[in-house]
C-alpha positions as a Markdown table, in Angstrom:
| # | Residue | x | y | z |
|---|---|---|---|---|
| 1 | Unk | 123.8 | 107.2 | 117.6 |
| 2 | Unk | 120.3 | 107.6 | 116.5 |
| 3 | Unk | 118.0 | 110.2 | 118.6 |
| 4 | Unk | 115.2 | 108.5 | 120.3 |
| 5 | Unk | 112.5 | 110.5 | 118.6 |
| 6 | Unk | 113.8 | 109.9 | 115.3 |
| 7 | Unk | 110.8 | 108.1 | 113.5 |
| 8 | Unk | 111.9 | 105.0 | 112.3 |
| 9 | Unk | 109.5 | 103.3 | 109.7 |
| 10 | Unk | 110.1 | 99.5 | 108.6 |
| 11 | Unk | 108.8 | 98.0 | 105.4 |
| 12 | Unk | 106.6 | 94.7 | 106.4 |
| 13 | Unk | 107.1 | 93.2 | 102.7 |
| 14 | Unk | 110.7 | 92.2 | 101.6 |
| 15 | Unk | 111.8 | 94.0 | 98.6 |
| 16 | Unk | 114.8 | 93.4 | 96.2 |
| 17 | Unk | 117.3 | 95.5 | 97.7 |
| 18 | Unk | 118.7 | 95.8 | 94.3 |
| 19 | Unk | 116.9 | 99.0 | 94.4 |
| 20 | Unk | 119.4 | 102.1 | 95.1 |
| 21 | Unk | 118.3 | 105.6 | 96.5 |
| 22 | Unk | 115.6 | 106.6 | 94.1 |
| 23 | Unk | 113.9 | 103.4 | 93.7 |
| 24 | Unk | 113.7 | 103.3 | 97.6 |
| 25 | Unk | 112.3 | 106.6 | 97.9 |
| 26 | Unk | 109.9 | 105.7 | 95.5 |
| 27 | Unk | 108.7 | 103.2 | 97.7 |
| 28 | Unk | 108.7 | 105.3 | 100.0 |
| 29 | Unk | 106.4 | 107.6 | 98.5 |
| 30 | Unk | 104.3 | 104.9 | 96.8 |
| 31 | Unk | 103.9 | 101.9 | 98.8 |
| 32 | Unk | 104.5 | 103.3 | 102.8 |
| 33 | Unk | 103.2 | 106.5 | 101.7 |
| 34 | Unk | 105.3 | 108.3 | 103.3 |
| 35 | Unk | 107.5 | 111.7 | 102.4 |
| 36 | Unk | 111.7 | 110.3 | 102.2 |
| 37 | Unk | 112.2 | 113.4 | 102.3 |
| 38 | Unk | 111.0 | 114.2 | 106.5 |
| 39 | Unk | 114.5 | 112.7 | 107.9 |
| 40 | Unk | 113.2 | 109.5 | 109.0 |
| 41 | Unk | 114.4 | 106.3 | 108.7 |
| 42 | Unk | 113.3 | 103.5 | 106.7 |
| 43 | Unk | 114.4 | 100.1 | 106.7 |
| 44 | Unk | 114.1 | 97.4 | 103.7 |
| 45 | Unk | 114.9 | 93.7 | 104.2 |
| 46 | Unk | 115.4 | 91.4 | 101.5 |
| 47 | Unk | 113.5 | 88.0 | 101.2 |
| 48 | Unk | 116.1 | 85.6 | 103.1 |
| 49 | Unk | 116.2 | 88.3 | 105.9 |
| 50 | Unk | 119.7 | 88.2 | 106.1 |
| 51 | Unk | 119.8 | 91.7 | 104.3 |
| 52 | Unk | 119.0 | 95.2 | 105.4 |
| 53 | Unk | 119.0 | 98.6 | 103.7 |
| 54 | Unk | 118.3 | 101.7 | 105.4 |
| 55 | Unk | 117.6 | 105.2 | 103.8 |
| 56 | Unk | 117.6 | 108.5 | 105.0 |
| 57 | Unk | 117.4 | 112.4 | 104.5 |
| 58 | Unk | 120.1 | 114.4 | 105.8 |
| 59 | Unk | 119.0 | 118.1 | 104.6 |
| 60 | Unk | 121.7 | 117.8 | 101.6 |
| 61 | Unk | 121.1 | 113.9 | 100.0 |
| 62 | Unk | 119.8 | 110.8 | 100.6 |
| 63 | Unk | 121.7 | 108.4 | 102.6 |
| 64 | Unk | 121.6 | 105.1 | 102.7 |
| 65 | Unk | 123.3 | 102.0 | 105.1 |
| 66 | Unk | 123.7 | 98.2 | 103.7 |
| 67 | Unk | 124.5 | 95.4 | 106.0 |
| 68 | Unk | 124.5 | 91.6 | 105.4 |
| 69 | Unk | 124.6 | 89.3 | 108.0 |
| 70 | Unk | 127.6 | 86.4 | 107.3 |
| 71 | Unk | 125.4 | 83.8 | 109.8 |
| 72 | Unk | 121.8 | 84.0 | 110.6 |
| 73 | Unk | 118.4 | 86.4 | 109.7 |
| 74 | Unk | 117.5 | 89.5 | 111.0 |
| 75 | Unk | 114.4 | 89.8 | 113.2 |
| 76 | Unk | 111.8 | 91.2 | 111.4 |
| 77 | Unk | 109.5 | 93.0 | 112.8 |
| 78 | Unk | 105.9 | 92.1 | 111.7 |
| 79 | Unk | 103.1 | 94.1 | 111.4 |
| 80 | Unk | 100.2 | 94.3 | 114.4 |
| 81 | Unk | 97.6 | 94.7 | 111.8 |
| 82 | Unk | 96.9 | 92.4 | 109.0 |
| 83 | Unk | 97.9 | 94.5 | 105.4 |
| 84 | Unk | 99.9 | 97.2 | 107.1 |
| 85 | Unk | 102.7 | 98.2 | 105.0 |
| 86 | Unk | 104.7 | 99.4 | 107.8 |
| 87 | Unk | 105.8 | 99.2 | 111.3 |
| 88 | Unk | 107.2 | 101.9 | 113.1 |
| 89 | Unk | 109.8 | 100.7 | 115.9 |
| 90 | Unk | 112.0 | 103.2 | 118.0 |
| 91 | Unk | 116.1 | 103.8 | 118.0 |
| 92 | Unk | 116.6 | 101.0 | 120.8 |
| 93 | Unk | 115.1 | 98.4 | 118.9 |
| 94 | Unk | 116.5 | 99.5 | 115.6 |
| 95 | Unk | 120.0 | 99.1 | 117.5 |
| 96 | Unk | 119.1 | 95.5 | 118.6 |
| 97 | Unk | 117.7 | 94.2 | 115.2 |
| 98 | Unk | 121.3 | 95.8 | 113.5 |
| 99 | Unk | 123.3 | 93.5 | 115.8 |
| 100 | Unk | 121.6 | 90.7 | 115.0 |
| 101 | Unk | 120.3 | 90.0 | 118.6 |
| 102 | Unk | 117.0 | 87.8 | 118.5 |
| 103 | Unk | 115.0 | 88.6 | 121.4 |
| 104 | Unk | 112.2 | 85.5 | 122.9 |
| 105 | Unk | 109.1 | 85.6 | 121.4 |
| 106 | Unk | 107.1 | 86.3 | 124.7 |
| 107 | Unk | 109.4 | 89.5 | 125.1 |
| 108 | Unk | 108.3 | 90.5 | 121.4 |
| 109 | Unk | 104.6 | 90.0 | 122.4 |
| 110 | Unk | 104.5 | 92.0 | 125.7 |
| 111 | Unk | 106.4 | 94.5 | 123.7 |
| 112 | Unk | 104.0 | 95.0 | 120.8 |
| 113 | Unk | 100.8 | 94.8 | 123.6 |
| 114 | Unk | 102.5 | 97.9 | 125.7 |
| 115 | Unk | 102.7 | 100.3 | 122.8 |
């Protein structure tokens, strides 16, 4: 379970998730700018969506989750400004996106007005 304060930072364009612990950090560091090293979470999709890497700090190492969906894409989340390099989403919707459940579009919109 991931503590609701945890900051949880999401990459708005697709990488090649090719890239193992180091070349994430690096963009990390480079592109979100951003320290991997603060113990927040930071998500990577791969072009089709239907990919998702997540890297971490845990005080001794990097860690980092890989999931593939068999059916379907990942919901995305998109950025609220036009050339942001990130979004930052919290522990609930990090749990929804990870199952695969697709929420409506209007619920998407009244969520990204309220915060």
């Amino acid at each position: 379970m991931i503590p609701a304060r945890m900051a949880i930072y999401v990459a708005t364009e697709r990488l090649d998730l090719r890239r193992s612990f180091d070349g994430l950090a690096g963009v990390v560091r480079e592109v979100l700018r951003e320290d991997p090293l603060s113990g927040a979470l930071f998500m990577f999709f791969n072009k089709a969506a239907d990919r998702v890497k997540i890297l971490w700090w845990d005080r001794s190492g990097y860690c980092l989750l890989y999931k593939r969906l068999e059916r379907g894409t990942f919901r995305v989340p998109h950025a609220r400004e036009p050339g942001a390099k990130r979004v930052t989403i919290e522990a609930a919707e990090l749990g929804k996106i990870l199952e695969g459940i697709t929420l409506p579009p209007s619920k998407q919109r009244a969520r990204a007005l309220a915060a």
